[in-house]
Each structure stands twice: as structure tokens, then as C-alpha cells.
ZAKOLLO-239873 format. One line per 3 residues: for each residue x, y, z of C-alpha. Coordinates in steps of 0.25 Angstrom, whole numbers, plus 5000, padded with zeros to 4 digits. Last residue first. Example, Ala and Ser with C-alpha at 12.3 -4.5 7.8 and 13.67 -1.06 7.14 Angstrom:
residues 2
5055 4996 5029 ~ 5049 4982 5031
***
This chain:
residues 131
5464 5561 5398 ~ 5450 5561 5402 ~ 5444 5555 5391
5451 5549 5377 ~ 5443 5536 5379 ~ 5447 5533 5393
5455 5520 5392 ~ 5461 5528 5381 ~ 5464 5540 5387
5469 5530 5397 ~ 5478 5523 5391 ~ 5483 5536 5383
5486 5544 5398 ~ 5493 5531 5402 ~ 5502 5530 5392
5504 5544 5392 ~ 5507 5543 5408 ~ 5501 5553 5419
5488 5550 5419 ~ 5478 5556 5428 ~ 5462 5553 5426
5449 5559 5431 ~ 5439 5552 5434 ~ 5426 5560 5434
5413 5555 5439 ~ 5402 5557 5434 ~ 5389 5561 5442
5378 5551 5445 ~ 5376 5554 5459 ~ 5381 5542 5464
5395 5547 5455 ~ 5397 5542 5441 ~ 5408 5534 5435
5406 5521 5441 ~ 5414 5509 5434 ~ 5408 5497 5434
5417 5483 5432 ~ 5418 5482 5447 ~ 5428 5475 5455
5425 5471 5472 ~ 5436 5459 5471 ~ 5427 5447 5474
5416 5451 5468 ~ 5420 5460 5454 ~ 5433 5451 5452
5425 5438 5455 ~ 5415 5442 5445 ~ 5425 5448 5435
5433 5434 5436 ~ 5419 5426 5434 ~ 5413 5435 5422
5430 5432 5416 ~ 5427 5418 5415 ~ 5440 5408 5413
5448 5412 5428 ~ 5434 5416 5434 ~ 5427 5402 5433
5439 5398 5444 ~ 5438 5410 5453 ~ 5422 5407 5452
5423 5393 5455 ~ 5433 5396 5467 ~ 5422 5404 5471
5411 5394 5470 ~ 5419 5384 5478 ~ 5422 5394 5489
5407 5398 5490 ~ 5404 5383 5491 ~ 5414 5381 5502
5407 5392 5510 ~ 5394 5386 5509 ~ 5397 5377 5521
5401 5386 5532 ~ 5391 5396 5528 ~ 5379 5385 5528
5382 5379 5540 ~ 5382 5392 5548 ~ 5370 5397 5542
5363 5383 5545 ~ 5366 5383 5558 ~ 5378 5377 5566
5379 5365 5574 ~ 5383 5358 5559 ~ 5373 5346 5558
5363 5349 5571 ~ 5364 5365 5568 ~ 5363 5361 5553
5351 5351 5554 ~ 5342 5363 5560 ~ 5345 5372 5549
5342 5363 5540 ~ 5330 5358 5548 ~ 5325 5372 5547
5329 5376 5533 ~ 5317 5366 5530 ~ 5323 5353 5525
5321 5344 5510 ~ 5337 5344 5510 ~ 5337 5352 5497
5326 5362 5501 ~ 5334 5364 5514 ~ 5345 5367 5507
5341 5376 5495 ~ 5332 5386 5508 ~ 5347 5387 5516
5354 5391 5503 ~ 5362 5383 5492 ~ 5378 5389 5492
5382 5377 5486 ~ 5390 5374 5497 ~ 5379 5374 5506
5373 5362 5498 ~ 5384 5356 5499 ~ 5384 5357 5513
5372 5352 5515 ~ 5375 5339 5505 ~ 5384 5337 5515
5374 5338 5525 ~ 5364 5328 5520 ~ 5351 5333 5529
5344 5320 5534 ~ 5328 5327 5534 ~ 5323 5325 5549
5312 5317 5554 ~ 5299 5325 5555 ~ 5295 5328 5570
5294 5322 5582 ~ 5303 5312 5588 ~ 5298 5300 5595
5299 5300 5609 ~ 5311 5296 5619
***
């Protein structure tokens, strides 16, 4: 047999691989890490894994995004930015209130109430308008 051509290849630490996917790093942050060209990475995963890079990369990062989450729900129990975050994200609220058309006209909204209590909660919810 004849002598192989080439450079030798660059040892790739796979667990540090992963880790790095965990932390969400990019294709361009990982090969710069291990010293590689994206082709050698990509190359190292299909003999590694048998999949491709993409592949690896999705399975992998996912346990990163689950840690960061769990993060979040936790940082959102003693800081209210992270709760309205999460609220605004994850269940599609919004703090802005539109009251004009695309045309720019105003809207009206008009109001029933059928209570007194009600009628004077909302008169004052509304500034004395519309009651």
C-alpha cells in the first residue's frame, strides 16, 4: 500500500463538539475552535455520527435550548422583564394597543355595561368617556 497523501487529520474531541453545539455556537465558531475548515468538520461528522453536519447540530443543540428555557422560567418567577418576555413569546401577548385603522382613521369602540358597578369601573378605567 502507498503512503497516504495529504495533511494528517486534526483529532476532533466530540464531546467538547457537542458541548459546543449545546451552547448554541455556529458552524464558522466550531471550526475556528478546533483549528478546522468547515469541510473537515462536516467530513468528520458523516464518519463520527453518519449523519451531516445539520443533522448533528439539530440533535445536539436541542438540550441547550432546553436548559436556556428552563433558565428563563426560572429568572421569570423574581424578574418581571423575563415573565413579560415569556408571556409576549410564548403566549402571542402584546402590551400595544392599536386604535387606528391602516389608513390611519380611529377606531371607535363602543362599550355596553349593564351593571353600575361596572358602568363606574369603567368610566373610570376610561376617564369619564364613553359611558
Amino acid at each position: 500500500m502507498g503512503k497516504k497523501i495529504g495533511r494528517p487529520r486534526k483529532p476532533i474531541d466530540w464531546e467538547e463538539f457537542e458541548k459546543l453545539c449545546l451552547l448554541q455556537c455556529s458552524l464558522n465558531e466550531i471550526c475556528l475552535w478546533f483549528h478546522v475548515s468547515d469541510r473537515c468538520l462536516e467530513r468528520g461528522c458523516k464518519e463520527h455520527y453518519g449523519l451531516p453536519f445539520v443533522e448533528v447540530f439539530a440533535k445536539k443543540r436541542v438540550g441547550g435550548l432546553i436548559s436556556l428555557r428552563r433558565n428563563l422560567f426560572k429568572q421569570s418567577e423574581n424578574n418581571p422583564a423575563c415573565a413579560i418576555f415569556l408571556a409576549k413569546n410564548l403566549l402571542g401577548m402584546v402590551d400595544k394597543q392599536e386604535d387606528a385603522d391602516r389608513g390611519g382613521n380611529n377606531i371607535q369602540i363602543n362599550i355596553t355595561v349593564t351593571s353600575n358597578e361596572a358602568r363606574d369601573a369603567t368610566k373610570k378605567i376610561m376617564g369619564g368617556a364613553g359611558t
